[in-house]
SETI-492855 format. One record per atom (N, C-alpha, C): residue in one letter; x, y, z. Coordinates in steps of 0.2 Angstrom, whole numbers, plus 5000, padded with zeros to 4 digits. Each point is the difference from the previous one (the first is absolute). Layout:
REM SETI-492855
AXYZ/...
REM end
This chain:
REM SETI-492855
X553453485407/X500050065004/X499350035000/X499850025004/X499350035003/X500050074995/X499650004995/X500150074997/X499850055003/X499750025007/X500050035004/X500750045001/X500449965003/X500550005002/X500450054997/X500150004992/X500450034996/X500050095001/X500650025002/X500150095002/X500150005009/X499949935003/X500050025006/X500550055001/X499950065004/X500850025004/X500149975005/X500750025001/X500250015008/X500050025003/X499849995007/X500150045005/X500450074998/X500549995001/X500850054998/X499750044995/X499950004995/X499850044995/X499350055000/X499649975005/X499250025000/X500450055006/X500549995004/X500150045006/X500450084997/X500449944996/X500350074997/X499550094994/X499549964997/X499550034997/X499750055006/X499949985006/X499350025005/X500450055003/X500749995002/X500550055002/X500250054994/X500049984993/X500150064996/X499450045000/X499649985001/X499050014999/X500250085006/X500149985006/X500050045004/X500250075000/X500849984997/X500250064998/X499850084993/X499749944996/X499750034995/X499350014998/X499649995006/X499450004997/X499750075001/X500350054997/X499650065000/X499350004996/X499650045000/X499650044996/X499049965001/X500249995008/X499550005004/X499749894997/X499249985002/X499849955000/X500049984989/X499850064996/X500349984995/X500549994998/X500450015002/X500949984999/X500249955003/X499649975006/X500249945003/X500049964997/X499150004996/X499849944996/X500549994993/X500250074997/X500249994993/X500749975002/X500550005006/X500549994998/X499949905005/X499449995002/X499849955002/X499949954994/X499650034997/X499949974993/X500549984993/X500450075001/X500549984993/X500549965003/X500249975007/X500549965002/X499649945001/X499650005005/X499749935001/X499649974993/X499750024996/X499649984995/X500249994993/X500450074999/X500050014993/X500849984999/X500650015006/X500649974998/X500249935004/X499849975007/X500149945001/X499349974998/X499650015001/X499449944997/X499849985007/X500150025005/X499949965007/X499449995000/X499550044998/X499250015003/X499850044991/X499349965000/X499850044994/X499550065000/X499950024993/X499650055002/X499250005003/X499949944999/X499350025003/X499949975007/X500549975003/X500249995009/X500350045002/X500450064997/X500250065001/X499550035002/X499450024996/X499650045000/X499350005005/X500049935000/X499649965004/X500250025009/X500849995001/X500149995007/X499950105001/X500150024994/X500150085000/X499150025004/X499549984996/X499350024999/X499949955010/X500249955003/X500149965007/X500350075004/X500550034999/X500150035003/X499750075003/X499850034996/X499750054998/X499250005004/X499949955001/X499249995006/X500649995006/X500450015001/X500249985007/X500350095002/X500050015008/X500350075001/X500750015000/X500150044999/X500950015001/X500250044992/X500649994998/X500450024996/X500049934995/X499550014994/X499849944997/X501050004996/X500250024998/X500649984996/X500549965006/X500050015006/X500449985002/X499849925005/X499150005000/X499949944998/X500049964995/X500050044994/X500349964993/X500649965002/X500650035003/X500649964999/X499949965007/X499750015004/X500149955005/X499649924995/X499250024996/X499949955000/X500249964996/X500250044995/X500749954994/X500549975005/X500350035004/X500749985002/X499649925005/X499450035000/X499749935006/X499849944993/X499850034995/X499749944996/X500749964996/X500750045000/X500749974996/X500349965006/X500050045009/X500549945001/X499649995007/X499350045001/X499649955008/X500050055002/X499950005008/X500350085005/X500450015001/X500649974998/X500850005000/X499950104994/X500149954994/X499850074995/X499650075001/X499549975002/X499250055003/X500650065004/X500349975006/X500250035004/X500550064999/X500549964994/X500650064996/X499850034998/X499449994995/X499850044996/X499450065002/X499949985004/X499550055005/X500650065004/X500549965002/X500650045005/X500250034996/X500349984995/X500450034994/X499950074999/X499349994996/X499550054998/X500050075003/X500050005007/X500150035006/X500550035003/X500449995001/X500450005002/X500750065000/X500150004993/X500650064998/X499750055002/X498949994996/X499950075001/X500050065006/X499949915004/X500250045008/X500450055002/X500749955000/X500650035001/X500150074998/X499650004993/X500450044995/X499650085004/X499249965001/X499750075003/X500350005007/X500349975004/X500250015005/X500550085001/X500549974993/X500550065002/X499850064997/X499550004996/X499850064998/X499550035005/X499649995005/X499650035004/X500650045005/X500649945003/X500350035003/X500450064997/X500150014993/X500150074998/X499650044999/X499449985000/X499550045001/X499950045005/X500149985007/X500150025004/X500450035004/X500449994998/X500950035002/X500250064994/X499850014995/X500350044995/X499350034996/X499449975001/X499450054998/X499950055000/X500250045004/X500050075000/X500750044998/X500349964998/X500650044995/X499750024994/X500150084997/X499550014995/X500049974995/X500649974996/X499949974993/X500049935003/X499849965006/X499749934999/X499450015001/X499750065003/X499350034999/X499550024994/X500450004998/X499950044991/X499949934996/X500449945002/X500049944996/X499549985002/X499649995004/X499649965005/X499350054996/X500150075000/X499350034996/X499949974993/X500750014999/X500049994991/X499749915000/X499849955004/X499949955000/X499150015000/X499850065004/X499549975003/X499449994995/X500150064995/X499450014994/X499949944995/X500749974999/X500149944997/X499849945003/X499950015008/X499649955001/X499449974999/X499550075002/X499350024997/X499949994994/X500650004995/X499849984994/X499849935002/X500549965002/X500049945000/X499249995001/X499750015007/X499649985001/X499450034996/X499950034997/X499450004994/X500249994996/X500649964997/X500249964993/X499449935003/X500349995008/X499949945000/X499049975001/X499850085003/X499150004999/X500050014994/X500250024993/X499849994996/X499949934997/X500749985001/X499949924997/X499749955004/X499850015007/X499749965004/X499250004998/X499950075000/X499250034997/X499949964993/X500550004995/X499849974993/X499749975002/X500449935002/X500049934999/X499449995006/X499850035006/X499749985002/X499250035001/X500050064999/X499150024998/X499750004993/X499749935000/X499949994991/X499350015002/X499450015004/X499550004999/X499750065004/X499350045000/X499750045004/X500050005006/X500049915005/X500149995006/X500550035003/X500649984995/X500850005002/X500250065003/X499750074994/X500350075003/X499550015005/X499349974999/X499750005007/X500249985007/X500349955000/X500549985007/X500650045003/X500350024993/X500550054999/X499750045005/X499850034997/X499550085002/X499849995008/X499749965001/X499949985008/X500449985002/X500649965000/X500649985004/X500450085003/X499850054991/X500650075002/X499550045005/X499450015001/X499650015002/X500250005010/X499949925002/X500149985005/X500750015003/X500350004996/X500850025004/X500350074999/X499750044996/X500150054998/X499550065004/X499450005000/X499550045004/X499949975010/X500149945001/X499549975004/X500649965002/X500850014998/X500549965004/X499849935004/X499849964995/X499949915002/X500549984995/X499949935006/X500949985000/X500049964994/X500449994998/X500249954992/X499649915000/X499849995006/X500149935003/X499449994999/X499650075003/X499049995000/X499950014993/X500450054997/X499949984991/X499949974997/X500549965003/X500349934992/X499349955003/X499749995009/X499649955002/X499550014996/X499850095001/X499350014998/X499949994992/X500650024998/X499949974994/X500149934995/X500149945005/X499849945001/X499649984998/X499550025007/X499249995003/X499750054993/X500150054997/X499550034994/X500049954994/X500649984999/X500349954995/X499349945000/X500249955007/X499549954999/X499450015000/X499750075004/X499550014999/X499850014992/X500250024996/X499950014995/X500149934996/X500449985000/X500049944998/X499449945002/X499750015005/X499549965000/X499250054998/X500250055000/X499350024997/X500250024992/X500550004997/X500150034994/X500749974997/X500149925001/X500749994999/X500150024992/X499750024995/X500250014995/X500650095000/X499850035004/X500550055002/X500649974999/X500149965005/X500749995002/X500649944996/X499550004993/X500249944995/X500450034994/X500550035000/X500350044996/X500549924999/X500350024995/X500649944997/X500750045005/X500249975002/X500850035005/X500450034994/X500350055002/X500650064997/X500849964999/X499949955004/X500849984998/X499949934998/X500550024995/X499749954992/X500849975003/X499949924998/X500549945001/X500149974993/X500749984998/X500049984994/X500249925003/X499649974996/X500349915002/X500549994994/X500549985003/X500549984997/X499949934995/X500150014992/X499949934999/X500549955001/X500450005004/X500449944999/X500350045010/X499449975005/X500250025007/X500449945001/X500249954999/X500449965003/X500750024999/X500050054996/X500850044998/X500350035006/X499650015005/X500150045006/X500149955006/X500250025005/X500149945004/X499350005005/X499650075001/X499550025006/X499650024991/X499549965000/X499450004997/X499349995000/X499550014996/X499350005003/X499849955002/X500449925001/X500149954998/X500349965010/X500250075004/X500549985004/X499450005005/X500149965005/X500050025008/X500050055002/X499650055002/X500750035008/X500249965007/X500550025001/X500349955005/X499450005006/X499849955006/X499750005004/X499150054998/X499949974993/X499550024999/X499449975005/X499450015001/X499449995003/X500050025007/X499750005005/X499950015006/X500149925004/X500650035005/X500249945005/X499950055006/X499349985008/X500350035005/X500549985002/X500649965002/X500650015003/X500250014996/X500150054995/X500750024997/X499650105001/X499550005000/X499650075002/X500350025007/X499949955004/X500050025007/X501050015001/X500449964998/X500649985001/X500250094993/X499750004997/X500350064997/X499550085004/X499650015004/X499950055006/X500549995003/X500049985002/X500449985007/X500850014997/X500149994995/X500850035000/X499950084999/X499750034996/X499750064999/X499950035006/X499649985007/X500150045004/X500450005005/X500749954996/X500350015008/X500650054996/X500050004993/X500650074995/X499650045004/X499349995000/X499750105002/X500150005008/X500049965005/X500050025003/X500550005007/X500749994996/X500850005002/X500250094999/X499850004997/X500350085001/X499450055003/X499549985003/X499750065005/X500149975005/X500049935002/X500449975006/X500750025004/X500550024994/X500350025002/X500050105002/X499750044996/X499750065001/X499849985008/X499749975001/X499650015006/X500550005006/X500549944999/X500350005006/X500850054999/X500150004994/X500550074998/X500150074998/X499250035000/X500150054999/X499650055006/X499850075001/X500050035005/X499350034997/X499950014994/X499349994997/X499749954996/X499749975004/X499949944997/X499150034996/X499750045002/X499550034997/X499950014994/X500650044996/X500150034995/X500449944995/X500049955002/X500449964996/X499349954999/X499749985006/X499649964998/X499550034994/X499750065000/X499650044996/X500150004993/X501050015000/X500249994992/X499849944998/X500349945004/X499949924997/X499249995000/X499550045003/X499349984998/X499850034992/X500150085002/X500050034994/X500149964994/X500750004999/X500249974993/X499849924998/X499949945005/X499749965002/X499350004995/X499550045004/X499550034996/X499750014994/X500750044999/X500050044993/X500149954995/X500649945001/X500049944995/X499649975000/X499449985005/X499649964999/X499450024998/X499650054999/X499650045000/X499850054992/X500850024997/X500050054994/X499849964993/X499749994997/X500049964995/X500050054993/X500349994995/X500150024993/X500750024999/X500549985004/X500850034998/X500350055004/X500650035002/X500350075000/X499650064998/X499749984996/X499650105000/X499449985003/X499849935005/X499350025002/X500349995008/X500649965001/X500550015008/X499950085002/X500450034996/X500050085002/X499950055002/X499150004996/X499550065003/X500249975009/X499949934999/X499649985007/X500450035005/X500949964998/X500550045005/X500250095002/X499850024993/X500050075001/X499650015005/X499250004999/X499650035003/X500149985007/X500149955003/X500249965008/X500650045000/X500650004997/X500550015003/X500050085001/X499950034995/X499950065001/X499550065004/X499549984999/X499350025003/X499849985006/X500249945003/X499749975004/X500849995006/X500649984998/X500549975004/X500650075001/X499750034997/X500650044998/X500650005000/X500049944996/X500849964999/X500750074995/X499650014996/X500550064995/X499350034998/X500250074997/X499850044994/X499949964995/X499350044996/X499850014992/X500550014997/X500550045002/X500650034995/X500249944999/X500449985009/X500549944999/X499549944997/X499650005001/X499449924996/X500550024993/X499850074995/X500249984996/X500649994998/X500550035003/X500649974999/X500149945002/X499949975003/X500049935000/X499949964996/X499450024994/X499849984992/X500650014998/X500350055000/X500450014997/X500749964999/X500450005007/X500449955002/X499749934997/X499549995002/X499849924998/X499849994991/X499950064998/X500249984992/X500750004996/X500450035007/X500949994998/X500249935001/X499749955002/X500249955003/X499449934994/X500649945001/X499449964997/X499849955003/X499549964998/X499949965003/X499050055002/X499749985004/X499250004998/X499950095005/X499250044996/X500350085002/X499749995008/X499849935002/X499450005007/X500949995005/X500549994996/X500750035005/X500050065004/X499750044997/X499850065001/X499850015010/X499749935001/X499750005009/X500849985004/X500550004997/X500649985005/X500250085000/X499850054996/X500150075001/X499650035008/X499549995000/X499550015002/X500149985008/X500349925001/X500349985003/X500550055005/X500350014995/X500950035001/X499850085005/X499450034996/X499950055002/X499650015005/X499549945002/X499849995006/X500449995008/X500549954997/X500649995006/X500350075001/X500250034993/X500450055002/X499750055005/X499650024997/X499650065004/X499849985008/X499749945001/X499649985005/X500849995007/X500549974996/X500750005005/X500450055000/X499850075000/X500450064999/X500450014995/X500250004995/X500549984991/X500249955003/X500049935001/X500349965002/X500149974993/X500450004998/X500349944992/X500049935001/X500249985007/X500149935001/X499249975001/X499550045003/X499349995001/X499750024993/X500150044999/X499650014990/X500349934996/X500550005000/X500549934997/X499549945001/X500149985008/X499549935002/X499150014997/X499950045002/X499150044997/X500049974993/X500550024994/X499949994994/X500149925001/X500349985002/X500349924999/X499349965002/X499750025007/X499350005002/X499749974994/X499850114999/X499449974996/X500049944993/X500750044997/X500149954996/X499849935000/X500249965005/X499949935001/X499349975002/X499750075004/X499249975000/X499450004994/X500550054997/X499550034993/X500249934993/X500549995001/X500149924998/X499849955000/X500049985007/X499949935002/X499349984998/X499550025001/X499649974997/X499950004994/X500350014994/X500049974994/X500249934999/X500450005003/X500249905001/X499449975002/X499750035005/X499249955001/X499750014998/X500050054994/X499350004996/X500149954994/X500650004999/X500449944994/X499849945002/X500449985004/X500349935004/X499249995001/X499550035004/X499449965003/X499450034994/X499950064996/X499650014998/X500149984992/X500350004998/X500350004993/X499849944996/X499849925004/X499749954997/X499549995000/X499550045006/X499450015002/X499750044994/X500350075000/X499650044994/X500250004992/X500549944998/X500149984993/X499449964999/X499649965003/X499449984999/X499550064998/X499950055002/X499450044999/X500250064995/X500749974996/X500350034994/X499749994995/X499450054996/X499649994997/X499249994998/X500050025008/X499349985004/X499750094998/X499550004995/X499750045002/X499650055003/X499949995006/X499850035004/X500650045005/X500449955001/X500850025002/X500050094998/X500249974991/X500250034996/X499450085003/X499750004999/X499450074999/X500150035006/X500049965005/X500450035008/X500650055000/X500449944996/X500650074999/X499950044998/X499850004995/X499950064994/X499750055002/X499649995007/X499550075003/X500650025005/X500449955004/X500550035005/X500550044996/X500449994993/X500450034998/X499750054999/X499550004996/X499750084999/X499950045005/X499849965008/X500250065005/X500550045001/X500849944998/X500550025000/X500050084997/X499949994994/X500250064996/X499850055005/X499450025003/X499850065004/X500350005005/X500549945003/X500250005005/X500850064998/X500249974994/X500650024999/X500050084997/X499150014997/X500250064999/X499850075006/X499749965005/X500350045006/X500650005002/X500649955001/X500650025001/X500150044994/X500250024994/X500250054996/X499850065004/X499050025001/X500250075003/X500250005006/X500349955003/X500150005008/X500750024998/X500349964996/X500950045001/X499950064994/X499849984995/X500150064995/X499650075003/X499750015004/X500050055005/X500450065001/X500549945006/X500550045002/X500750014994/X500149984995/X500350034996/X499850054994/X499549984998/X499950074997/X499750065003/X499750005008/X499850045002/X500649995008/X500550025001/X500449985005/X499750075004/X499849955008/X499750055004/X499350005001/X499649984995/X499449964997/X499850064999/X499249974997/X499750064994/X499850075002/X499849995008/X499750055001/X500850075000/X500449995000/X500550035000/X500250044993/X499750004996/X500049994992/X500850034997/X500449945004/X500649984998/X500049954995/X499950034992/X500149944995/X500550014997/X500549945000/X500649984998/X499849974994/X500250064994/X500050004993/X500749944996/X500450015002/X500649955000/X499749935001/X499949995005/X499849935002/X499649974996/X499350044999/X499549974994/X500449984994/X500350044997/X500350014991/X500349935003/X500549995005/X500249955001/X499649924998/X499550025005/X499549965000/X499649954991/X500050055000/X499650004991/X500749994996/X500650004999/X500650014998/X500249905001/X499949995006/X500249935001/X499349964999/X499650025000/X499549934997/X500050024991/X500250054997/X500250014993/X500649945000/X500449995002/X500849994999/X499749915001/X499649985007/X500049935001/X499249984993/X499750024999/X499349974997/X500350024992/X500250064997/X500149994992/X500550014998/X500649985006/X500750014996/X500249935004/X499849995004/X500149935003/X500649975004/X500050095004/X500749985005/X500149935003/X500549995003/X499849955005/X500350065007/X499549975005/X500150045006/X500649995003/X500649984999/X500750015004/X500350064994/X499650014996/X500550064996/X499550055001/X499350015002/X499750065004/X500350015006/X500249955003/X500150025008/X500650054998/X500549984997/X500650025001/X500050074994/X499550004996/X499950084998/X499750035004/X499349965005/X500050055006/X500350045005/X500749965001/X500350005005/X500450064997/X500250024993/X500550054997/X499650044998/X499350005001/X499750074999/X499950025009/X499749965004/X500150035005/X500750045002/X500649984999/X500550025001/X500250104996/X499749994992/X499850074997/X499950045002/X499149975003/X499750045001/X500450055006/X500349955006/X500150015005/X500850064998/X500250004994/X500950025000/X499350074994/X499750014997/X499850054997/X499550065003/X499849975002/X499150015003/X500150035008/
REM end
C-alpha cells in the first residue's frame, strides 16, 4: 500500500466535518484556523502541520477571507474541486442564512426598544473586537521602523486624504520593490509564522511530500476554468437585466462587491474599511450606525466576519426598494455570492501558481510592507465606527457615552486577560444592553 495513502478520508466524512465547520466556527479567522487545525491535523491526521501552515501562509497573499480560502484549499488538496467546492460552500453558508434572518429582525423589530437596547449593548463589544484585533495584527506584523512607517502612511492616506484601500495596498507594492532594489536588506527579515515539520510527515495523508492536485500552469485548464467563472458571474446580472425594473442598481452592487473581492487584500478586517467607506459615504447604502450594527449581527453568526457584506447587501436592497424584505433578502443573497465566488478562482487557478513563490524572499518582504499597511487601514476603521459609539451624534456634539466606553475597556479586559471567547461576550453584551435599557 502506497504509504501516502494511509488516513485517506471519505468523501462522506470530509463533507460531514466542513458542514459541522459551518455551524460552529465562531470567533472570527482565528477560530477558523484553531478549529481547522485541532480536526484536520491534530485528530484525523488528514494534513500535517507544516502543509497546514504552508497552504495557510498561500492563502494569505491571495484577497478575500484567507480562512475560508483555507477550507476551500484543504477540501481541494483531500478530494479535487469536488471537495474545494463543499468546503468553500459549507464554510459560507449557515452564516448566510443565519445573517439572513437576523437583518430581517433587524428590520422589522429594531425599533422596539429592548431589541434596541440589545443591538447598543452589542455595539461597544464590537469595537472591542476590532482593536483586540489591530492589536494582534500590529504585534505580529510591525516588527521594524519601516513597518509602523507604512502603518502611519496607509492611516494617513485613508484617514486625512480619503484614498481608496486599492491605491494603498499598489502604492505600497511599487515602495516595496522600490526598496528592494535599492536596499533589499530592509525587506529580509525571517517570516513571523513559524512551521513545525513534522518528523514522521508520512503519518498524514496530505504532507510536505504531497502534490497539489493540478499543480503547474496548464493554458487550457486556465482558460476552461475563466470561462466557467464567468459564466456563475454572469447568469445572475443577465437575468437582472432582463427581470428586473432597475437593472442600474443591481448592476452597481454586483460590480461593487465583485471589486471588493478582487481588489481587498489582508482578510475581513482589511474587506471592511473599504466596504464601509463606499457603502456608506459614497452609495449611501445604510448608516454608520447601521454599519455598525451590522458588525454586530455578523459577530452573532459564524462562519468569516467579511459575512458582515450580506448585511450591507440586505440594507441596500432594503432601503433602495422602499422596506422591501423580499428585495433586501435577494441583495444579501447577491452580495453574498459575489463576494464569494472569487475565492474559488483564486484557489482552483491561483493556488499552484503561488505555492511556488512560497518561500521566495522577496515575495515575502512585499507582504510584510502590504500587511503593515493593513494595520493603518484597520486602525482607521476603529475611529470610523468607534466614533459613532462613543460619541453618538459625533464629536462635535459633545455627546460622550460614558457607558459605552467602560463597556468598551470592560470587553477587551474580559477577551485579552481573562480570555473570553467572543459568543460568551456577545451574549453578556446582549444582557447588559437589556440592563442598561430596564435600569437606566
Amino acid at each position: 500500500m502506497d504509504e501516502k495513502q494511509l488516513g485517506k478520508p471519505e468523501i462522506k466524512e470530509a463533507l460531514k466535518f466542513w458542514f459541522k465547520l459551518g455551524w460552529i466556527s465562531f470567533g472570527g479567522t482565528a477560530g477558523h484556523i484553531a478549529l481547522m487545525h485541532d480536526f484536520l491535523v491534530d485528530k484525523k491526521k488528514w494534513i500535517s502541520n507544516s502543509r497546514f501552515f504552508h497552504a495557510l501562509s498561500i492563502c494569505m497573499l491571495l484577497p478575500g477571507p484567507e480562512a475560508q480560502q483555507l477550507a476551500i484549499y484543504i477540501g481541494w488538496q483531500l478530494h479535487g474541486k469536488r471537495g474545494g467546492l463543499i468546503a468553500g460552500i459549507l464554510f459560507v453558508l449557515p452564516s448566510m442564512f443565519i445573517l439572513l434572518g437576523l437583518s430581517i429582525v433587524y428590520v422589522s423589530y429594531g425599533n422596539l426598544p429592548w431589541i434596541y437596547a440589545m443591538f447598543n449593548g452589542l455595539k461597544p463589544a464590537v469595537i472591542a473586537i476590532i482593536i483586540i484585533a489591530l492589536y494582534k495584527v500590529g504585534q505580529k506584523s510591525l516588527r521594524s521602523v519601516l513597518h509602523f512607517i507604512i502603518a502611519g502612511a496607509a492611516f494617513v492616506c485613508i484617514f486625512f486624504f480619503n484614498i481608496s484601500l486599492l491605491l494603498i495596498i499598489i502604492g505600497t507594492i511599487m515602495l516595496a520593490m522600490i526598496i528592494r532594489y535599492f536596499n533589499p536588506g530592509l525587506l529580509s527579515e525571517t517570516s513571523n509564522l513559524q512551521t513545525d515539520h513534522e518528523v514522521n510527515e508520512h503519518g498524514y495523508y496530505i504532507n510536505s511530500f504531497s502534490a497539489a492536485p493540478g499543480a503547474g500552469f496548464e493554458i487550457k485548464r486556465l482558460i476552461k476554468q475563466l470561462f466557467v467563472f464567468i459564466v456563475f458571474w454572469i447568469i445572475p446580472l443577465i437575468a437582472f437585466y432582463f427581470l428586473s425594473k432597475d437593472f442600474a442598481f443591481w448592476q452597481r452592487l454586483v460590480l461593487f462587491f465583485t471589486q471588493t473581492a478582487f481588489f481587498t487584500i489582508g482578510g475581513s478586517y482589511t474587506v471592511l474599511p473599504y466596504v464601509a467607506q463606499f457603502a456608506v459615504t459614497k452609495f449611501g447604502w445604510l448608516s454608520k450606525m447601521q454599519m455598525v450594527d451590522g458588525f454586530a449581527l455578523a459577530e452573532t453568526t459564524p462562519g468569516p466576519l467579511i459575512i458582515v457584506v450580506g448585511f450591507v447587501g440586505f440594507m441596500a436592497g432594503f432601503n433602495h426598494f422602499h422596506s422591501s424584505l423580499l428585495m433586501g433578502s435577494i441583495a444579501l443573497v447577491i452580495t453574498t455570492f459575489y463576494t464569494f465566488l472569487p475565492c474559488f478562482l483564486f484557489i482552483f487557478i491561483g493556488g499552484p501558481l503561488i505555492e511556488k513563490s512560497h518561500g521566495n524572499e522577496a515575495v515575502g518582504g512585499i507582504l510584510k510592507l502590504v500587511t503593515a499597511a493593513v494595520v493603518g487601514v484597520i486602525l482607521n476603521l476603529t475611529i470610523f465606527l468607534g466614533n459613532e459609539v462613543i460619541f453618538p451624534g459625533g464629536v462635535s456634539t459633545n455627546h460622550f457615552d460614558v457607558i459605552a466606553l467602560a463597556w468598551v475597556i470592560i470587553s477587551i479586559f474580559l477577551m485579552l486577560k481573562l480570555k473570553l471567547n467572543v459568543v460568551y461576550l456577545i451574549l453578556l453584551s446582549l444582557l447588559a444592553g437589556l440592563l442598561q435599557y430596564a435600569f437606566f
